[in-house]
Backbone as a printed PyTorch tensor [residue, N CA C, xyz], in Angstrom:
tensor([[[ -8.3660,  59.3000,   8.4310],
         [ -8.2030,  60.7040,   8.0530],
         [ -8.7710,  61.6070,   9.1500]],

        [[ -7.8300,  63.0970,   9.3050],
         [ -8.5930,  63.7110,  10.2370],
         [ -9.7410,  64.4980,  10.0940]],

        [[-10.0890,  64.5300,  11.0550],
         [-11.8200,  65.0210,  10.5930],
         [-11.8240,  66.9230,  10.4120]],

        [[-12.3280,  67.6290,   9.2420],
         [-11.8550,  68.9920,   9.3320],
         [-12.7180,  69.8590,   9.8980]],

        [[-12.4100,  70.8690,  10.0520],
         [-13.3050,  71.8050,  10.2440],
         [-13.5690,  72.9690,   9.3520]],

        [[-14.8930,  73.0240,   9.2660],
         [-14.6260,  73.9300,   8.1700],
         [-14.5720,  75.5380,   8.0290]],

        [[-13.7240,  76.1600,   7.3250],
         [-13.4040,  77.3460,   7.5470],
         [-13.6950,  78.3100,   5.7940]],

        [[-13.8760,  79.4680,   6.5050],
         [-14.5020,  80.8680,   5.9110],
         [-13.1090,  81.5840,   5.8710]],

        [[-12.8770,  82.1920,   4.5590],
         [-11.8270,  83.2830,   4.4700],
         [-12.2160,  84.6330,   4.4660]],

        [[-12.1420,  85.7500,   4.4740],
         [-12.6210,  87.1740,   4.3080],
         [-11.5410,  87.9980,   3.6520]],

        [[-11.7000,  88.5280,   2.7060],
         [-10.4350,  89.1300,   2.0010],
         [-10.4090,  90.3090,   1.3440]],

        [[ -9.7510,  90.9380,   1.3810],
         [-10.1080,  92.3160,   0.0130],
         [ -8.8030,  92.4270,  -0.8930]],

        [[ -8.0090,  92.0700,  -0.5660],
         [ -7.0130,  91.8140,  -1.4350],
         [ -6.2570,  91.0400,  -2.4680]],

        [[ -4.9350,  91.4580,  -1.8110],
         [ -3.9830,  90.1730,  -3.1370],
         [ -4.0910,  88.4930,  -1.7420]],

        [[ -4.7620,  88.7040,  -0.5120],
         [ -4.3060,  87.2630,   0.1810],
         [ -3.5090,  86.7110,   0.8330]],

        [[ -2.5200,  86.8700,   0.7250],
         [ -1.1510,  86.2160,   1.0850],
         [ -1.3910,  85.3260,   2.3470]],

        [[ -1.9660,  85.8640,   2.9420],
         [ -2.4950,  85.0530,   4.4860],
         [ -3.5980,  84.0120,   3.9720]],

        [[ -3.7010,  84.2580,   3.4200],
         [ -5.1430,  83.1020,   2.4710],
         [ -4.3350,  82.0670,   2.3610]],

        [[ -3.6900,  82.2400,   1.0360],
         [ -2.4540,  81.1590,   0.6100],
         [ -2.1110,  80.8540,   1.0840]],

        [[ -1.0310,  81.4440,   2.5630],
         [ -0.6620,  80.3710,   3.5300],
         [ -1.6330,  79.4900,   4.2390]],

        [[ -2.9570,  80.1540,   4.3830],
         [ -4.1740,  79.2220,   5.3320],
         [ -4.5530,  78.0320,   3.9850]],

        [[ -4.6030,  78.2460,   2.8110],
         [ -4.7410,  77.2680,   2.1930],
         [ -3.8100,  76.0850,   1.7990]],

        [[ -2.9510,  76.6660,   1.8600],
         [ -1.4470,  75.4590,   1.9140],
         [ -1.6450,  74.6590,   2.7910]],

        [[ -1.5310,  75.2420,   3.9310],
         [ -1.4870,  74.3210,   4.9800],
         [ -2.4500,  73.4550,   4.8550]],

        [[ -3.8100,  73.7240,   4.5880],
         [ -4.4630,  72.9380,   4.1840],
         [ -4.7110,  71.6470,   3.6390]],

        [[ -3.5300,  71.4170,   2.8490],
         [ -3.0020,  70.3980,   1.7900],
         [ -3.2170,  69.2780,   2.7230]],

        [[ -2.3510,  69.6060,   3.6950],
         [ -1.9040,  68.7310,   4.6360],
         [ -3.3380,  67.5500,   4.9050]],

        [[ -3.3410,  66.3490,   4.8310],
         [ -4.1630,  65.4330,   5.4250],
         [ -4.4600,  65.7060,   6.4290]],

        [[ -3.4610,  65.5310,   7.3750],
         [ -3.6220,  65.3460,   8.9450],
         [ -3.8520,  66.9960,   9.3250]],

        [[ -3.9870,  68.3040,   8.5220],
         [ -4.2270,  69.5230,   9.2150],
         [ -6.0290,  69.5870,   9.4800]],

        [[ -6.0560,  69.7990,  10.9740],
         [ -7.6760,  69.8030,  11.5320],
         [ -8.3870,  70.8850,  10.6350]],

        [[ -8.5920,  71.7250,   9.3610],
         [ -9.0510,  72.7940,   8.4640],
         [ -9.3330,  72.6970,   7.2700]],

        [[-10.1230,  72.3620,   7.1090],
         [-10.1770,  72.9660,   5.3270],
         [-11.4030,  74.0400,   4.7790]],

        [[-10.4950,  75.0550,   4.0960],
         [-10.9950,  76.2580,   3.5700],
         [-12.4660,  75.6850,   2.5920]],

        [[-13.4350,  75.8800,   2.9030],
         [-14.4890,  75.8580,   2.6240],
         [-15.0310,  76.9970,   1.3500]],

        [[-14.9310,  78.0910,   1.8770],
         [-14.8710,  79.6720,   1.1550],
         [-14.4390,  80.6830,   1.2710]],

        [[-13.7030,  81.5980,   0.5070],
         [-12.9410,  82.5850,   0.4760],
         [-14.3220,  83.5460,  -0.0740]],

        [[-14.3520,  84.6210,   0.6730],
         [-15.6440,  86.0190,   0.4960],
         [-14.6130,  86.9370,   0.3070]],

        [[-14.8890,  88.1070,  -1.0050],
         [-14.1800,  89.0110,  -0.7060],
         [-15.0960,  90.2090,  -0.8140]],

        [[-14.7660,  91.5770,  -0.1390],
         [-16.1070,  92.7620,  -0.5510],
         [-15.2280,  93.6640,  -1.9350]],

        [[-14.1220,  93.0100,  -2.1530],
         [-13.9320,  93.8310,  -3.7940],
         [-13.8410,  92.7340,  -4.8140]],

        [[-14.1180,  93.2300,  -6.3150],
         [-14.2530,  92.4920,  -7.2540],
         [-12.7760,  91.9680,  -7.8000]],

        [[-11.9410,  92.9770,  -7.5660],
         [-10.4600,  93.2190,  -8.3420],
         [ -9.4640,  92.4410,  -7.0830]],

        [[ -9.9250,  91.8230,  -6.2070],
         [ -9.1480,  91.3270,  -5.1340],
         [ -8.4130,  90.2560,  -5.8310]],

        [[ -7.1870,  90.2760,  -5.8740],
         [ -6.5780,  89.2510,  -6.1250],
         [ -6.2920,  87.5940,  -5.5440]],

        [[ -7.0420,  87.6590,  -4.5820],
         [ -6.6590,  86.4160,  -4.0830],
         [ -7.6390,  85.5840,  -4.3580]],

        [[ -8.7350,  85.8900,  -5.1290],
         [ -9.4080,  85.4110,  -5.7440],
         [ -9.4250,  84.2410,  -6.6060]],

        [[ -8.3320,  84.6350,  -7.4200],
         [ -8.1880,  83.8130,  -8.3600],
         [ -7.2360,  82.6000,  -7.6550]],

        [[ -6.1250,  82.9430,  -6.7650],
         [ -5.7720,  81.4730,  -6.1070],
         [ -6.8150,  80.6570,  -5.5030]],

        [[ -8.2630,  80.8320,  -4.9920],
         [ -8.6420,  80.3730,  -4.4980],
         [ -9.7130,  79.5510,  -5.4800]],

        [[ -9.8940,  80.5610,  -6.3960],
         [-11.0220,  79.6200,  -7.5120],
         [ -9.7760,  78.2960,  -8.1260]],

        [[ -8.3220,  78.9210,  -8.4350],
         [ -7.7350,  77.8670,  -8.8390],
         [ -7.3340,  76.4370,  -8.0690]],

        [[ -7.6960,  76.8320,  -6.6670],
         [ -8.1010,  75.6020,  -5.9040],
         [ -8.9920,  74.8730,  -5.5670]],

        [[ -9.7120,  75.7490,  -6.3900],
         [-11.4520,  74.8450,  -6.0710],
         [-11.9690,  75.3150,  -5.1440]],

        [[-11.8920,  76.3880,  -4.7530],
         [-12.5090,  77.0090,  -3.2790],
         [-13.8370,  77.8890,  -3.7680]],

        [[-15.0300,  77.6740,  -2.9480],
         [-16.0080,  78.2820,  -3.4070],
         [-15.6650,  80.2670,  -3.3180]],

        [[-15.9370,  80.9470,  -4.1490],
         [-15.4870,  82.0430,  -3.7770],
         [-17.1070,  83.2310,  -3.7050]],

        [[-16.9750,  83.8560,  -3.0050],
         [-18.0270,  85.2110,  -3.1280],
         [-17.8630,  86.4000,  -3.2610]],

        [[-18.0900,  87.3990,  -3.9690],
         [-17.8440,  88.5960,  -3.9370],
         [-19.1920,  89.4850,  -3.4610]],

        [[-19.0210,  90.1570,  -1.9230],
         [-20.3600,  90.9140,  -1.3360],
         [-19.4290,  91.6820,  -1.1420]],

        [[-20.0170,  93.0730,  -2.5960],
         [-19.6220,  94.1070,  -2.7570],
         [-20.2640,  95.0440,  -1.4840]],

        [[-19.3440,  95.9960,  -0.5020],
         [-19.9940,  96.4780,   0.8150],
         [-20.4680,  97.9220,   0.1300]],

        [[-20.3210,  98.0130,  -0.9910],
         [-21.0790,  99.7770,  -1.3450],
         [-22.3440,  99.4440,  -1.9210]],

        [[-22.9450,  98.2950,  -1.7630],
         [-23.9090,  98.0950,  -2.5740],
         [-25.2140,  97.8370,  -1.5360]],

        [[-24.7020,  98.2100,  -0.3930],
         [-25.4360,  98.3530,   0.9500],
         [-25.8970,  99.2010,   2.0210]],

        [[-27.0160,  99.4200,   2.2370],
         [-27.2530, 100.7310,   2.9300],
         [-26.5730, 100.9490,   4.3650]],

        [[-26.3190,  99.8750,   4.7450],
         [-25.5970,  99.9340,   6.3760],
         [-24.8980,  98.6890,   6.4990]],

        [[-23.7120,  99.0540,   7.3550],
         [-22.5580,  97.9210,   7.6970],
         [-23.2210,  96.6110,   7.9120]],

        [[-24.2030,  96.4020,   8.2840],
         [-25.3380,  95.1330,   9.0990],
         [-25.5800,  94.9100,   8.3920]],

        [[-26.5900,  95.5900,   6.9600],
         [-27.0980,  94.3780,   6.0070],
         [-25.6490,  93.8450,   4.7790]],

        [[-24.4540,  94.5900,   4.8110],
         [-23.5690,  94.0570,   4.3170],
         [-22.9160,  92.4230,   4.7970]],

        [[-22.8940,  92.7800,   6.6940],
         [-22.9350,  91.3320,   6.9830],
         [-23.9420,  90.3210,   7.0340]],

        [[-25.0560,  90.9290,   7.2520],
         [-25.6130,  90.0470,   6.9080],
         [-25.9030,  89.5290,   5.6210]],

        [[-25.0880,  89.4120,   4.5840],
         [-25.2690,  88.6590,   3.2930],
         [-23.9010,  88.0290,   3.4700]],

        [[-23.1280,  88.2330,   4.2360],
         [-21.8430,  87.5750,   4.6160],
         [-22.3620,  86.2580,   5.5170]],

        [[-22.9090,  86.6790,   6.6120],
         [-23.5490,  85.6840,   7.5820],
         [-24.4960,  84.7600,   6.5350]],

        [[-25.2260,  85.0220,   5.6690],
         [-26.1040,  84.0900,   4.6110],
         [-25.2120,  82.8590,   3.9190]],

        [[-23.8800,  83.4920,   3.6060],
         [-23.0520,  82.7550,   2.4320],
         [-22.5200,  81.8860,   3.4070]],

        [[-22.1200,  82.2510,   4.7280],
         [-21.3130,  81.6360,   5.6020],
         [-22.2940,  80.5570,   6.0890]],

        [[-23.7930,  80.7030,   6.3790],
         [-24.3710,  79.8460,   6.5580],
         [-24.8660,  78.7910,   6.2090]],

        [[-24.8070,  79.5270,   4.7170],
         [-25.6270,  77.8210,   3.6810],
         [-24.0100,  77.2480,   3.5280]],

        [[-22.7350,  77.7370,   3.9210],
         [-22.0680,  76.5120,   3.2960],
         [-21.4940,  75.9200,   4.9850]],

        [[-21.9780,  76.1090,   6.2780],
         [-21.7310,  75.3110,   7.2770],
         [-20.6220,  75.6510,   7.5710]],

        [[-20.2770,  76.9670,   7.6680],
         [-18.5390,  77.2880,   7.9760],
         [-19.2140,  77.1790,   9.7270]],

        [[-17.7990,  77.1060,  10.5220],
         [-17.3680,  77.1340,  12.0420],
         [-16.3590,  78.1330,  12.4430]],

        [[-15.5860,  78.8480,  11.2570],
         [-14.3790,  79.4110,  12.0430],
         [-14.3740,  80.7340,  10.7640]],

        [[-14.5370,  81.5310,  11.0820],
         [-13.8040,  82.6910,   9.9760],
         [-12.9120,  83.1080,  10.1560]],

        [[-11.4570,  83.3760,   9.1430],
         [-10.3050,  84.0860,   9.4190],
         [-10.3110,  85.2430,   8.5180]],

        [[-10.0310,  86.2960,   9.0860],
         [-10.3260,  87.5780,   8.5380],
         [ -8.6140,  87.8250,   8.0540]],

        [[ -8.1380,  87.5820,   6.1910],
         [ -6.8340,  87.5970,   6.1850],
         [ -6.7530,  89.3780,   5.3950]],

        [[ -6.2450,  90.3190,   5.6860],
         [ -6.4010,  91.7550,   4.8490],
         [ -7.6810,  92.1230,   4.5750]],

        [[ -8.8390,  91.7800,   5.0170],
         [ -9.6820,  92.2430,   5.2080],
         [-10.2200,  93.8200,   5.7650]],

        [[-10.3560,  94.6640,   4.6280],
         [-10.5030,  96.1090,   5.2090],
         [-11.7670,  96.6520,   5.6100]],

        [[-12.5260,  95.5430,   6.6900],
         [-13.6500,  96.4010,   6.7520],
         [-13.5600,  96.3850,   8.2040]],

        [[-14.1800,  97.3020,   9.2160],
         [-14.1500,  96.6900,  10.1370],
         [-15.7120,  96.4220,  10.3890]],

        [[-15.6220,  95.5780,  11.6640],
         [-16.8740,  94.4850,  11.5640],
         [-18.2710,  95.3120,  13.0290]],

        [[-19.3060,  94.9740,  12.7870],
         [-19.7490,  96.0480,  13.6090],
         [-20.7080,  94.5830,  14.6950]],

        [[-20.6110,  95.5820,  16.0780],
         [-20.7370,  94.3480,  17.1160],
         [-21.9280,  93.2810,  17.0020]],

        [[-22.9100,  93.6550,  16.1650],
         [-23.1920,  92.5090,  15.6020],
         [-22.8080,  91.1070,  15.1430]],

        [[-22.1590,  91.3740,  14.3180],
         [-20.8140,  90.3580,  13.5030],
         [-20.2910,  89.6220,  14.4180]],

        [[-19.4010,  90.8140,  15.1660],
         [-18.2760,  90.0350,  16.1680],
         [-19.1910,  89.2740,  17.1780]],

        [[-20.1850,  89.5420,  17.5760],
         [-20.6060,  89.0720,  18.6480],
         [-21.9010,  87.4570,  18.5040]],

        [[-21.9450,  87.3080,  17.4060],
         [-22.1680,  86.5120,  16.3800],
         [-21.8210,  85.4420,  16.1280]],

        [[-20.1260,  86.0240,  15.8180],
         [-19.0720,  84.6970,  15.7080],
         [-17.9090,  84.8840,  17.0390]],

        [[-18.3800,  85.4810,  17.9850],
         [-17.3110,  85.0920,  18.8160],
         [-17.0780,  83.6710,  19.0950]],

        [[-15.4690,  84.1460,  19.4790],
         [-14.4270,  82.8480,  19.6470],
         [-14.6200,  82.1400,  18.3580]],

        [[-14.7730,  82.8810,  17.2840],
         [-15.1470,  81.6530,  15.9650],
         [-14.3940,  82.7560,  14.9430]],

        [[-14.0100,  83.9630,  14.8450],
         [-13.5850,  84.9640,  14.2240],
         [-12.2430,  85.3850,  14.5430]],

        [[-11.2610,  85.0690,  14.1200],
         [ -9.6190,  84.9790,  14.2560],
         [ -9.0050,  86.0600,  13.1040]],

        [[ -8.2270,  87.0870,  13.5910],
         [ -7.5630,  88.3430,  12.7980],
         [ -6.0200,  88.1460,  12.5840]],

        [[ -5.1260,  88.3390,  12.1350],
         [ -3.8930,  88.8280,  12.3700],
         [ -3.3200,  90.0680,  11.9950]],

        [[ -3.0290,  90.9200,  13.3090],
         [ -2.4900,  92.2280,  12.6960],
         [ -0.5800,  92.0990,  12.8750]],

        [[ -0.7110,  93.0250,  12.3760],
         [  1.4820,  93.2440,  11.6980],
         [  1.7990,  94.0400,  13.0580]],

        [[  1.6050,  93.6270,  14.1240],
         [  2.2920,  94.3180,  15.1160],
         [  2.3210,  93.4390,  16.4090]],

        [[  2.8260,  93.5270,  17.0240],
         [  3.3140,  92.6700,  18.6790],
         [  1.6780,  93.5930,  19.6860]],

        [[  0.3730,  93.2390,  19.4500],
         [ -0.6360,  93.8620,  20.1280],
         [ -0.1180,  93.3760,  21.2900]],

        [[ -0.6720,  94.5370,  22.4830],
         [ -1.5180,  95.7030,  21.9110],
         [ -0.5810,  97.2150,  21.3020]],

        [[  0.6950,  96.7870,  21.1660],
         [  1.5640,  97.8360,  21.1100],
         [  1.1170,  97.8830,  19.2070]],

        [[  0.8640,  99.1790,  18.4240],
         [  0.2420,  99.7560,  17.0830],
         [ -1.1320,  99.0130,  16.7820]],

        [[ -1.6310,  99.3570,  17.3100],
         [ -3.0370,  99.0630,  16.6290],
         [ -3.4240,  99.6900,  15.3440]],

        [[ -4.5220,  99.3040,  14.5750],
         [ -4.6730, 100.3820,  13.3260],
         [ -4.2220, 100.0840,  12.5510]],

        [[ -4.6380, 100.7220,  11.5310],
         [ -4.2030, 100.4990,   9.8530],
         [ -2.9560, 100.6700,   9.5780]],

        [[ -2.0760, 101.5270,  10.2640],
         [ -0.6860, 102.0280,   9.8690],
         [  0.7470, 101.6810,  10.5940]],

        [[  0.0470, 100.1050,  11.6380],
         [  0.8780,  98.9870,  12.4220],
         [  2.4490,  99.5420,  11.9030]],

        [[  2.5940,  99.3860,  10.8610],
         [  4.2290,  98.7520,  10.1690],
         [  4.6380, 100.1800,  10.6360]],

        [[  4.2980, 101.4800,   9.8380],
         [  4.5710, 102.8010,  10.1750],
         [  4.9740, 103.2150,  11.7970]],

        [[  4.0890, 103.0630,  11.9750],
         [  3.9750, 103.4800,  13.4070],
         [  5.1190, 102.6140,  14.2040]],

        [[  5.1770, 101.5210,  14.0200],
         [  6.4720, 100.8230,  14.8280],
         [  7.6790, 101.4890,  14.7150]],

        [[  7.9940, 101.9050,  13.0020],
         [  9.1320, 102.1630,  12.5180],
         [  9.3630, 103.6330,  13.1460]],

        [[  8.2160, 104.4900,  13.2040],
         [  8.1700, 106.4150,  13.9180],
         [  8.5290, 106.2600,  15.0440]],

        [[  8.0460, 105.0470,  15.8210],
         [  7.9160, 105.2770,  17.5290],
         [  9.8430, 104.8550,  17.5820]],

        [[ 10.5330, 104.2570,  16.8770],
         [ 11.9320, 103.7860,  17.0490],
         [ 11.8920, 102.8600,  17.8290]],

        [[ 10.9510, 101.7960,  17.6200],
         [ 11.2980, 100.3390,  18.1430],
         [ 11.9580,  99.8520,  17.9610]],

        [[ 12.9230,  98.7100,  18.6440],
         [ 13.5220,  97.6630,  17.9240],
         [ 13.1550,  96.4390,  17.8660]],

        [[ 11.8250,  96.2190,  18.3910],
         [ 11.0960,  94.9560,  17.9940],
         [  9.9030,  95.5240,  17.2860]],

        [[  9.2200,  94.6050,  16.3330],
         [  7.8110,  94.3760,  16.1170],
         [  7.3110,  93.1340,  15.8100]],

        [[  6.3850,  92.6560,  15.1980],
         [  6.3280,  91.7900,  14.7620],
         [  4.7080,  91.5070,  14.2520]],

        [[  4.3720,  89.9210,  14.1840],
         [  2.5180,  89.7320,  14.1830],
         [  1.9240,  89.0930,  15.4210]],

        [[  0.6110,  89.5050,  15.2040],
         [ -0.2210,  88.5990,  16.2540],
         [ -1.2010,  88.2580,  15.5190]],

        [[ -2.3120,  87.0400,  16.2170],
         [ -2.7190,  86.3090,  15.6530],
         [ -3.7510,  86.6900,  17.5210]],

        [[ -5.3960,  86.8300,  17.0860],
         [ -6.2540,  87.7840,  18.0530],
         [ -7.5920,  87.1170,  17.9680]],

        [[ -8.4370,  86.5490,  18.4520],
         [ -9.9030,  86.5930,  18.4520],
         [-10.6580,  88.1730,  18.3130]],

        [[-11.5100,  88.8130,  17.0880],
         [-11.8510,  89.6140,  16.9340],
         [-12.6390,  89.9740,  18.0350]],

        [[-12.6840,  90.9760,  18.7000],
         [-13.7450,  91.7500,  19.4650],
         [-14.1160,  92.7330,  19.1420]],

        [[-15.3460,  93.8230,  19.5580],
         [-16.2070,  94.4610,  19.3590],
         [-14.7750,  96.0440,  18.9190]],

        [[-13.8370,  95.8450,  20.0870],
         [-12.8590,  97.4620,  20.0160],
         [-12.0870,  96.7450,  18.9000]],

        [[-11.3430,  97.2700,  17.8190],
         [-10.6830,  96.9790,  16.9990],
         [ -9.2130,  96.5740,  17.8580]],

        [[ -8.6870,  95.4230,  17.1710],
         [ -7.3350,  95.1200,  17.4440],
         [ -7.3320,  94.6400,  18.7800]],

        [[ -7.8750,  94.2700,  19.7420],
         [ -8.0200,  94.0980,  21.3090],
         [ -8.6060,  92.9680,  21.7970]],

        [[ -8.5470,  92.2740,  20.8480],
         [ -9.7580,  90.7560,  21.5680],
         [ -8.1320,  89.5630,  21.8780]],

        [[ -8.8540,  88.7930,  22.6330],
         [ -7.6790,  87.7550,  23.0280],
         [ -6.7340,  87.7420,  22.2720]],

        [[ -5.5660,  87.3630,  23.0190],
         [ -4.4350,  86.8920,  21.9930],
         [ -4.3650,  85.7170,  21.7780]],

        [[ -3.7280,  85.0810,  20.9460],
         [ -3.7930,  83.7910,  20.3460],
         [ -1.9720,  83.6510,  20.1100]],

        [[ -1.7280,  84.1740,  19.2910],
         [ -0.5060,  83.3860,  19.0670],
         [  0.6320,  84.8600,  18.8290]],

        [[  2.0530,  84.9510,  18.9500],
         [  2.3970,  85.9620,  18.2980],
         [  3.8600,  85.4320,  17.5720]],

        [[  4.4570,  86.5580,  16.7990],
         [  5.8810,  86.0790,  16.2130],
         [  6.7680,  87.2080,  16.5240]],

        [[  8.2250,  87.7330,  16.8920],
         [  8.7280,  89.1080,  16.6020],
         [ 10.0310,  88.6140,  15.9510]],

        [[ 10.1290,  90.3010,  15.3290],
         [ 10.7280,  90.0900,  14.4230],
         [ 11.9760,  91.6740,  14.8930]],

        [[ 13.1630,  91.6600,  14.9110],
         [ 13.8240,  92.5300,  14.8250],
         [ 13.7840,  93.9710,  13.8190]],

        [[ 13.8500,  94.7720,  14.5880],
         [ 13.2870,  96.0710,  13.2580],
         [ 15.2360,  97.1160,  13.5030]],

        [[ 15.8680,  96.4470,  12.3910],
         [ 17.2140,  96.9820,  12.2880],
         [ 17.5300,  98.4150,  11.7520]],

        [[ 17.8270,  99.3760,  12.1970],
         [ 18.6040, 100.1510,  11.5200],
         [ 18.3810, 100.6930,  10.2690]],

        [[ 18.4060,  99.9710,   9.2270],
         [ 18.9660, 100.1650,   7.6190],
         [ 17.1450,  99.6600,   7.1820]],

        [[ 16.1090,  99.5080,   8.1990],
         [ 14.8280,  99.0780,   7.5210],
         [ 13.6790,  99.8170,   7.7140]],

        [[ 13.0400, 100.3240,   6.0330],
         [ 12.4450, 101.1230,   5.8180],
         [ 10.8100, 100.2860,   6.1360]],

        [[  9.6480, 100.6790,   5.2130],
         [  8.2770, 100.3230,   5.9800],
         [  8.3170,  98.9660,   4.7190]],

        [[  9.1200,  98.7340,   3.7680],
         [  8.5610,  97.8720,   2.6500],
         [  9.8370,  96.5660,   3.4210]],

        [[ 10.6550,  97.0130,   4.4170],
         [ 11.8080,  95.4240,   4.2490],
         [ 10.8250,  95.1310,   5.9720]],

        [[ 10.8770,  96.4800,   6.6460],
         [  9.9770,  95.6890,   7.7150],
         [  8.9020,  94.8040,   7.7320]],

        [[  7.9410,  95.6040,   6.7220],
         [  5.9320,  94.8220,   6.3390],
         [  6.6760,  93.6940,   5.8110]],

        [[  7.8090,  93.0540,   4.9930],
         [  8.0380,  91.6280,   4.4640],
         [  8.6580,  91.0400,   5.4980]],

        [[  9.4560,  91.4500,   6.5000],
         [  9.7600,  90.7980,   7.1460],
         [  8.8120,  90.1270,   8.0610]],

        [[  7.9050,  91.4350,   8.6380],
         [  6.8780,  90.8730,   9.5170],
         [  5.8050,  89.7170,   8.3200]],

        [[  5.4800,  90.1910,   7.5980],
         [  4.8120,  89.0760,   6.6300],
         [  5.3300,  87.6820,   6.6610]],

        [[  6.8780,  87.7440,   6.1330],
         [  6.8010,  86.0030,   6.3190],
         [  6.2410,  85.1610,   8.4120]],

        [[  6.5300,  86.0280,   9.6150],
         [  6.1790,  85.1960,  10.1990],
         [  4.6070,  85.4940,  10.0580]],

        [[  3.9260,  86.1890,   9.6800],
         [  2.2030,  86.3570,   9.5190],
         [  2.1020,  84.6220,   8.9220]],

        [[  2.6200,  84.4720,   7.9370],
         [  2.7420,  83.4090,   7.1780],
         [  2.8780,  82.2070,   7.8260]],

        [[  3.9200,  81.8560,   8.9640],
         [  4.1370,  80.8800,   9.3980],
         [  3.0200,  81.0240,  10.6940]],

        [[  2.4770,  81.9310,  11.4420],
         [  1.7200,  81.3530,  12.9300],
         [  0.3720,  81.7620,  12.3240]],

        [[ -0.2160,  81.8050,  11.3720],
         [ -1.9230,  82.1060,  11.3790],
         [ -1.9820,  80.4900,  10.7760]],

        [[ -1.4520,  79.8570,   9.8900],
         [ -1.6210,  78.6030,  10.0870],
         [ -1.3440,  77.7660,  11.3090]],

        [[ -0.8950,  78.2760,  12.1310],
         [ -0.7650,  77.4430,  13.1480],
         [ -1.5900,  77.5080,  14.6420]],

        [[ -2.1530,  78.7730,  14.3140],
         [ -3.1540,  79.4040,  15.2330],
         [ -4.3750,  78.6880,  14.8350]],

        [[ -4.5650,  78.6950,  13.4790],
         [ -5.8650,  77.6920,  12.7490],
         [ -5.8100,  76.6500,  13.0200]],

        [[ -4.5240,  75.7020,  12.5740],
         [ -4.5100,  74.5580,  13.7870],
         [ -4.7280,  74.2590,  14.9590]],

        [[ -4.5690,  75.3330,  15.9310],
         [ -4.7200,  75.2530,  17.5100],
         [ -6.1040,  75.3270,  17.6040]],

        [[ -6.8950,  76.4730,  16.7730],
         [ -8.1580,  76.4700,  17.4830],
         [ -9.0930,  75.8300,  16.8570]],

        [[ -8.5750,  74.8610,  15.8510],
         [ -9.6230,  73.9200,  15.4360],
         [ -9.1830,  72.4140,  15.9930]],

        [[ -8.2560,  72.2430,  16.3840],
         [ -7.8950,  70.7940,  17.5880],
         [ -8.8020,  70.8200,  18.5530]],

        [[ -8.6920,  72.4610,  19.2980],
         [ -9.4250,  72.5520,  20.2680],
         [-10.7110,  72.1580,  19.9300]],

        [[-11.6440,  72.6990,  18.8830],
         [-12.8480,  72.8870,  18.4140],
         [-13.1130,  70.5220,  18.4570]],

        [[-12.3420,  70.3530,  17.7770],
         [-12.4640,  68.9270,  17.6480],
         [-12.3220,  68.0220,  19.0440]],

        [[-11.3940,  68.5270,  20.3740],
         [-11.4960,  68.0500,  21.7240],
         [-12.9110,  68.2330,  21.7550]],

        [[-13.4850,  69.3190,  21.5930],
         [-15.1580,  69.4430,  22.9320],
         [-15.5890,  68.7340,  22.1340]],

        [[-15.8250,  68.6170,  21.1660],
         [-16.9340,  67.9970,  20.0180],
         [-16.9280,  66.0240,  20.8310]]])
């Protein structure tokens, strides 16, 4: 059997990037297995796929904290007693302050809904569709300290047609989000298993 590595989810939502990182999971031979899913809201939905997999889950509510730092650091606590190596930050709405990132560099993996560095920001899908692109797509990034800007890792594009508003584009770009952040997790935990 292959030997895993173990991995940290970060979430505030419904997931969807979770689910695909946990699927893949299934897999025997995939170098990963999801260890814990953290989310900073209570009502996050992806929650419940993950308790229904047996995944340890946490909720570190971030208003219940006087500054961005001691919020991670109760993130960095949970992440520590359970021996995670890799965090993937899937819809995660916080951003992380250079503490954090600098912490888990090369160990902290994002995917935003756009072909970086072209839309950075919260409003990726929008902004592709205003500027009149005809490509967009996802990337798959090592977090750094500037938002949206740390290495690239992997990307997907996706054609942005004519007749497509911000809800057929965000699904379109979603299913490849779906197919390369599992596969980016694969890459950089093979790697992680070469040096070892």
């Amino acid at each position: 059997m292959v030997k895993k590595i173990k991995v940290a989810i970060l979430i505030s939502g419904r997931g969807s990037n979770m689910k695909a990182l946990i699927d893949a999971c299934r897999d025997i031979n995939f170098p990963a297995e999801i260890a814990m899913v953290i989310s900073n809201k209570h009502d996050a939905l992806g929650l419940n796929y993950a308790q229904q997999n047996n995944i340890l889950t946490a909720i570190i509510d971030h208003k219940k904290f006087y500054s961005r730092q001691q919020f991670e650091e109760a993130i960095d606590q949970e992440i520590t007693k359970c021996g995670i190596d890799i965090i993937c930050l899937a819809g995660f709405m916080r951003v992380l302050s250079p503490w954090f990132v600098e912490k888990f560099q090369g160990r902290l993996i994002n995917i935003h809904p756009s072909l970086l560095p072209e839309f950075k920001g919260a409003n990726a899908v929008a902004d592709a569709l205003n500027s009149g692109a005809k490509i967009s797509g996802c990337t798959t990034h090592f977090v750094s300290v500037d938002v949206d800007s740390g290495e690239i890792i992997m990307q997907a594009q996706v054609d942005i047609l004519s007749n497509d508003d911000f809800n057929s584009l965000a699904q379109k770009i979603l299913v490849q989000e779906h197919i390369i952040y599992p596969q980016t997790l694969k890459k950089i935990c093979k790697k992680i298993l070469q040096q070892n």
